[in-house]
C-alpha positions in Angstrom: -39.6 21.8 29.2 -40.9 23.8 32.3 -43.7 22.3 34.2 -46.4 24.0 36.3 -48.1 21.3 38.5 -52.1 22.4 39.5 -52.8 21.0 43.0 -55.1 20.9 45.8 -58.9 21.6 45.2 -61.9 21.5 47.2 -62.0 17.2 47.0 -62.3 14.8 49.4 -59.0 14.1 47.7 -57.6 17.3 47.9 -54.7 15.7 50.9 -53.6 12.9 48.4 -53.3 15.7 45.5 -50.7 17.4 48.1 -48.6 14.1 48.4 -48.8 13.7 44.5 -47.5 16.9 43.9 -44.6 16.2 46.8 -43.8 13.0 45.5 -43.4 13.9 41.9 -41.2 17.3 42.4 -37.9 16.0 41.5 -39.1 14.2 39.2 -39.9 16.5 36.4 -38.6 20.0 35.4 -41.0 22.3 37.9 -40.8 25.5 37.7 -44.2 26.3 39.5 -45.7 24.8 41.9 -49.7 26.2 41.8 -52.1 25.4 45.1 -55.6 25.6 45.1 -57.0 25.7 48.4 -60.2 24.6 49.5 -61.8 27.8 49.0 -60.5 27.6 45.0 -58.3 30.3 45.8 -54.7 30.0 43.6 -51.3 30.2 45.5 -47.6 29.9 43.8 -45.6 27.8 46.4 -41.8 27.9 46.3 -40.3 24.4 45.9 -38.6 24.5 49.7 -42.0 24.3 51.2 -43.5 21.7 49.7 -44.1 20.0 52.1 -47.5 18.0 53.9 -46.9 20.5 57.1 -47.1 23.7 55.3 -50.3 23.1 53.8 -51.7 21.3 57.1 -51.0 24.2 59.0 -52.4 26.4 56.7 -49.0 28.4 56.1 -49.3 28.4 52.4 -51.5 31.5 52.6 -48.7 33.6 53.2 -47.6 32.5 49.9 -48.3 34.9 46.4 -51.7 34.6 45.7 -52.6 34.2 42.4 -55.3 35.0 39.3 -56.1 32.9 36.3 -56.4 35.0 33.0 -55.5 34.5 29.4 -52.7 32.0 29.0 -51.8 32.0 32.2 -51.5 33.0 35.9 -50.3 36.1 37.1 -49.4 38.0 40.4 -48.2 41.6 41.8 -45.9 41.9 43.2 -43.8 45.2 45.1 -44.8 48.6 46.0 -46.0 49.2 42.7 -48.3 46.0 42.4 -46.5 45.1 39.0 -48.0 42.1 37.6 -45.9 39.2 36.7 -46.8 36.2 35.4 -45.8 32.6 36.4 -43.3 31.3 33.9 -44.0 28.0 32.7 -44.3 25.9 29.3 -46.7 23.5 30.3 -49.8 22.8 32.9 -50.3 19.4 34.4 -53.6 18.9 36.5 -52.9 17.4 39.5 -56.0 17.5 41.3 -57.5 14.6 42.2 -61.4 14.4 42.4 -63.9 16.8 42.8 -62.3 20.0 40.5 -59.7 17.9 38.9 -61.2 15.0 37.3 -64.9 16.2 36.8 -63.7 19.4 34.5 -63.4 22.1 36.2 -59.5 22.7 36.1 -59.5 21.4 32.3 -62.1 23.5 31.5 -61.1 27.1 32.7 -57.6 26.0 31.4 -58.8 25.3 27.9 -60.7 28.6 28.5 -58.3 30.9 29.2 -55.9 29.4 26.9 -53.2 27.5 28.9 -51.3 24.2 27.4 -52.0 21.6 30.0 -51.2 17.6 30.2 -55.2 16.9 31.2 -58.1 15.3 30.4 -60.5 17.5 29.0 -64.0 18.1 30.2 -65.3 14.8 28.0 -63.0 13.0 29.3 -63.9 14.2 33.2 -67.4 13.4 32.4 -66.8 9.9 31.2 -64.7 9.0 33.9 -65.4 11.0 37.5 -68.9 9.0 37.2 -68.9 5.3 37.3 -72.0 5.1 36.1 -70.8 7.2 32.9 -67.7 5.0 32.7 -69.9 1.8 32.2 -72.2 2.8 29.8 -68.6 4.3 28.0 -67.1 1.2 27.8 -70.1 -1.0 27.0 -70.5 1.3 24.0 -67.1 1.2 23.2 -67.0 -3.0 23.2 -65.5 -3.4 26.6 -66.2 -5.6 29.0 -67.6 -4.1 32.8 -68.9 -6.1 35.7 -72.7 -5.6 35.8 -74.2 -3.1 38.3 -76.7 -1.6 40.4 -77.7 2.3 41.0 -79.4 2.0 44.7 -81.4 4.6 46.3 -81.7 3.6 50.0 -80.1 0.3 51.8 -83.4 -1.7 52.0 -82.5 -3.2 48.6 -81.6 -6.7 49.2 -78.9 -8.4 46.6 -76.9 -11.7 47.1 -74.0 -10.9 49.3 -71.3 -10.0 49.0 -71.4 -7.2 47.3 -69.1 -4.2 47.3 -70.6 -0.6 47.3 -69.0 2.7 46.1 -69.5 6.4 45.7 -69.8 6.6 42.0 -68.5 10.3 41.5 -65.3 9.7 43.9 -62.2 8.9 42.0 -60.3 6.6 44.9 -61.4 3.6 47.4 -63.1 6.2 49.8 -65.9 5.4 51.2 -65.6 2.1 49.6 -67.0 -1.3 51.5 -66.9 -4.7 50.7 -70.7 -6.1 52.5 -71.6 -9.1 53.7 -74.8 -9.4 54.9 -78.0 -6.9 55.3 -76.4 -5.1 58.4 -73.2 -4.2 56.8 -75.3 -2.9 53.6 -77.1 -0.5 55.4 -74.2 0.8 57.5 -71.7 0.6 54.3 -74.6 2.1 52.4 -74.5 5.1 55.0 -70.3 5.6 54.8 -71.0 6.0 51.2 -73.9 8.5 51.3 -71.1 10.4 53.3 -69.8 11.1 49.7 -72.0 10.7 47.3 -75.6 11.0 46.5 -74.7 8.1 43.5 -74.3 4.9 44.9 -73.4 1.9 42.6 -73.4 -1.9 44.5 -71.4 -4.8 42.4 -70.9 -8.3 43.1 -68.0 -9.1 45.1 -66.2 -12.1 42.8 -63.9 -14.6 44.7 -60.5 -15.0 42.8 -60.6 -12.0 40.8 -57.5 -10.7 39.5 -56.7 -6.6 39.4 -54.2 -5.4 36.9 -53.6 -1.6 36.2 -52.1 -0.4 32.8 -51.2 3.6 32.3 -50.2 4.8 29.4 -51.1 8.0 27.3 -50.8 8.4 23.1 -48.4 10.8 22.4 -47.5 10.4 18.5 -47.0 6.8 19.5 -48.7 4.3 21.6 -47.0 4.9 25.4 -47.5 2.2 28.1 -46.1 1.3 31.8 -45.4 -1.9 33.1 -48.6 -4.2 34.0 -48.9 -3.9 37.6 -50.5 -7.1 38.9 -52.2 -5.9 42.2 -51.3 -7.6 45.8 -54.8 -7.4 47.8 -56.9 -8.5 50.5 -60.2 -8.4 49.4 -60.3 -4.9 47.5 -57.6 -2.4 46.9 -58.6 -0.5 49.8 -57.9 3.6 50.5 -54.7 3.0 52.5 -53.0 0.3 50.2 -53.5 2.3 47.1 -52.3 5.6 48.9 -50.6 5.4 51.4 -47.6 4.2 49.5 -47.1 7.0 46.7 -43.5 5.8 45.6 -44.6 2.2 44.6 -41.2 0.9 45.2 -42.3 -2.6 45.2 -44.9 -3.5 42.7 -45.8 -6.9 41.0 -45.2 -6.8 37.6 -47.1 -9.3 35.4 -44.1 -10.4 33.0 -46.4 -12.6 31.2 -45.5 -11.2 27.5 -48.7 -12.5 25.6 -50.9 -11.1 28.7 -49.8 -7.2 28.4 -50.3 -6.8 25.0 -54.2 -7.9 25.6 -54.6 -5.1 27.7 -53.1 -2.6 25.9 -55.3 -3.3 23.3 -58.5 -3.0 25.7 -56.5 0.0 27.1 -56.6 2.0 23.7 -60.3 1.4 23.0 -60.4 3.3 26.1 -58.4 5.7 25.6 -58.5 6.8 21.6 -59.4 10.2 21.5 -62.0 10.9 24.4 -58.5 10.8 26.6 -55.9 13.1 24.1 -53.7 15.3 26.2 -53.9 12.9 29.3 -51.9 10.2 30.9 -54.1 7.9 32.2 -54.2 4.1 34.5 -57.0 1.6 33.9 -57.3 -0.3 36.5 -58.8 -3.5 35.5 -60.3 -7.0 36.5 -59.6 -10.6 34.9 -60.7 -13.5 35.4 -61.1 -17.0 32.6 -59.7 -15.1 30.0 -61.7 -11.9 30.1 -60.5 -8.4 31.1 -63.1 -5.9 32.5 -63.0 -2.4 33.2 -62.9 -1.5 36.6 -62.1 2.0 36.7 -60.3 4.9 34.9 -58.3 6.8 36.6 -57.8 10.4 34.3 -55.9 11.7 36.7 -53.5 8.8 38.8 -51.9 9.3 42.0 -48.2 10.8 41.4 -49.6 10.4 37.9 -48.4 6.8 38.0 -45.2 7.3 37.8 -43.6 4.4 39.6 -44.8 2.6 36.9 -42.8 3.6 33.7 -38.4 2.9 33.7 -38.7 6.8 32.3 -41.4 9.0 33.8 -39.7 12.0 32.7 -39.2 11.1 29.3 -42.7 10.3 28.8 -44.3 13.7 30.3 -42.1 14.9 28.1 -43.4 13.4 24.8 -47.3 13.8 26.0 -46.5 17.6 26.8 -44.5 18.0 22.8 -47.8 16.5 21.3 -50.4 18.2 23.0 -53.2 19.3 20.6 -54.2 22.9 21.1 -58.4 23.1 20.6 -58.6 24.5 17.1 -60.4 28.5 16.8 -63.3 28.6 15.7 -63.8 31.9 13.1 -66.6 34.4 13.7 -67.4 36.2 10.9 -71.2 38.0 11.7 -72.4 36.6 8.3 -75.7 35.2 9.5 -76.1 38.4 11.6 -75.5 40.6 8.9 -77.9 38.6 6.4 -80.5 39.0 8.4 -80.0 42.7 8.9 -79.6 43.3 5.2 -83.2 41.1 4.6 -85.1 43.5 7.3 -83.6 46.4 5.1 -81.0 47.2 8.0 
C-alpha cells in the first residue's frame, strides 16, 4: 500500500504538520509527499528534501506544483506540459488545524473522489470546536468538565481557571490563570487565535490519559499513555518531542479497558476512516473528555508496537461515500403535468 501524506496548510499549526510529516516518513510506504503552502497552493516534494529547512526557507516552491481534480492530483511536466498524475493508493490528511481538522482537506477529497485515511467534514465539525466537542459528548453519555463561552476578560470566575482558543487543535494560546490580571492578559494571548474563547476550572490532582485507536473491521487501540505534566500539557511538551520515545504507560489492565469503552462511544461512526487520540481527564473514578484530537501529531504513532500495520488495516477498510443516483424523475413529472 502506497501512501500520499497531505501536509502544511494555512494553520497556526501548519510548522508542527511539517514535523509530523518528517517524523513519520520512514515509517509508512510513501510514495508522495503533498505540501500545501500557506497560500493553499499544492506542491509534490521529493522524499530527500523533507526536511524543516526546505520549507523554512521557502525552497519548496521550486518543487512541481500541483492541481487537485477527479481522484487525484496531477502535474505537467516537459516541453510538452504532459500531465501526470501522482501515483498513490491512499491519502492521509496530515494537516493539523485550521484546513485539516475543520473539513476542508476531507471535504475537497471526498469531492473529487480521492481514498483518504481522514475524518470527514462531521467529524472536523464535532471536533476543531470545543464547544461542539462538549455538547457531542454530553449527548453521547460522556462525561466533560463544565465550561464557560466568555466574551471579554471582565468576567470574574473562581481562580484558577485555565482559558483556550476553542477552534485551535493544540495547547496554543493556552493559559493556566490565577487571578484577575492574568485573565485579562491570558484572555488577550487567546483572542490572538480565536474569536471563541472557552474558560474551565483548573482541578488540582487531575490525571491526563490519552488513548488513540481507530475501527478498522475490528476495534484498534494504542497503549494508554499516562501523561507526565506540570500544571497542563503545555505547547512545547506535547510537541516538541514528536518521537515520544519515553512515554508513561498506564499498565493498569482493568483501567485501559474503561477507556476504551468511553473511547468508542466517541468514536462509533462520526469518526470512520480516521485514526484518532482522546485525550482524557480522571479523577475518583470518573473519566472526562478533554479533547479529541482527529488528526494527532505524527498521527500518534509512538503509541502503537505496529504503526504500520495499523495504517495499513484503517487504509484496507476505508468506506468509499456511497453514489447517490439521479434519475430526473421529479423533473420530468412535472414537465409531463404542465403538458411539456
Amino acid at each position: 500500500m502506497k501512501y500520499g501524506i497531505i501536509f502544511g496548510g494555512s494553520s497556526f499549526e501548519h510548522e508542527i504538520s511539517i514535523v509530523s510529516a518528517i517524523t513519520i516518513k520512514d515509517k509508512l510506504d510513501i510514495s508522495a509527499f503533498i505540501f500545501v503552502d500557506k497560500n493553499r497552493d499544492f506542491y509534490l516534494i521529493d522524499k530527500e528534501n523533507m526536511k524543516s529547512k526546505y520549507f523554512a526557507r521557502g525552497e519548496y516552491k521550486n518543487a512541481k506544483k500541483l492541481e487537485i481534480k477527479k481522484r487525484g492530483f496531477f502535474y505537467k511536466e516537459g516541453l510538452l506540459k504532459k500531465e501526470k498524475k501522482v501515483p498513490f493508493d491512499i491519502a492521509i490528511n496530515l494537516i493539523h488545524g485550521r484546513d485539516g481538522e475543520d473539513g476542508k482537506i476531507s471535504g475537497m477529497l471526498e469531492f473529487f473522489e480521492i481514498l483518504a485515511i481522514t475524518p470527514d467534514t462531521q467529524a472536523c465539525t464535532v471536533s476543531y470546536n470545543k464547544v461542539l466537542t462538549k455538547a457531542y459528548a454530553k449527548e453521547i453519555g460522556v462525561n466533560v468538565i463544565e465550561y464557560e463561552v466568555i466574551t471579554k476578560p471582565k468576567t470574574k470566575f473562581n481562580f484558577p481557571v485555565i482559558v483556550k482558543p476553542a477552534r485551535l487543535g493544540s495547547s496554543i494560546g493556552v493559559s493556566v490563570v490565577k487571578n484577575q490580571e492574568e485573565f485579562e492578559y491570558a484572555f488577550d494571548v487567546a483572542k490572538e487565535f480565536d474569536d471563541l474563547i472557552i474558560v474551565e476550572p483548573f482541578i488540582e490532582g487531575i490525571e491526563e490519559y490519552n488513548l488513540a485507536g481507530c475501527r478498522a473491521g475490528e476495534w484498534i487501540f494504542s497503549k494508554l499513555e499516562h501523561v507526565e505534566k506540570k500544571e497542563f500539557l503545555d505547547f512545547e511538551k506535547k510537541y516538541m518531542d514528536f518521537s515520544r520515545k519515553e512515554i508513561k504507560i498506564n499498565e493498569d489492565k482493568t483501567l485501559k479497558p474503561k477507556f476504551e469503552e468511553v473511547f468508542k462511544k466517541i468514536y462509533n461512526n462520526t469518526f470512520k476512516n480516521a485514526l484518532i487520540r482522546c485525550d482524557f481527564f480522571y479523577k475518583d473514578g470518573i473519566i472526562y473528555l478533554n479533547e479529541i484530537n482527529p488528526i494527532p501529531g505524527s498521527l500518534a504513532n509512538y503509541l502503537f508496537d505496529d504503526f504500520k500495520s495499523v495504517i495499513e488495516k484503517l487504509a484496507l477498510s476505508l468506506e468509499k461515500e456511497k453514489p447517490i443516483e439521479i434519475t430526473y424523475e421529479y423533473i420530468n413529472k412535472i414537465q409531463m403535468a404542465k403538458g411539456k
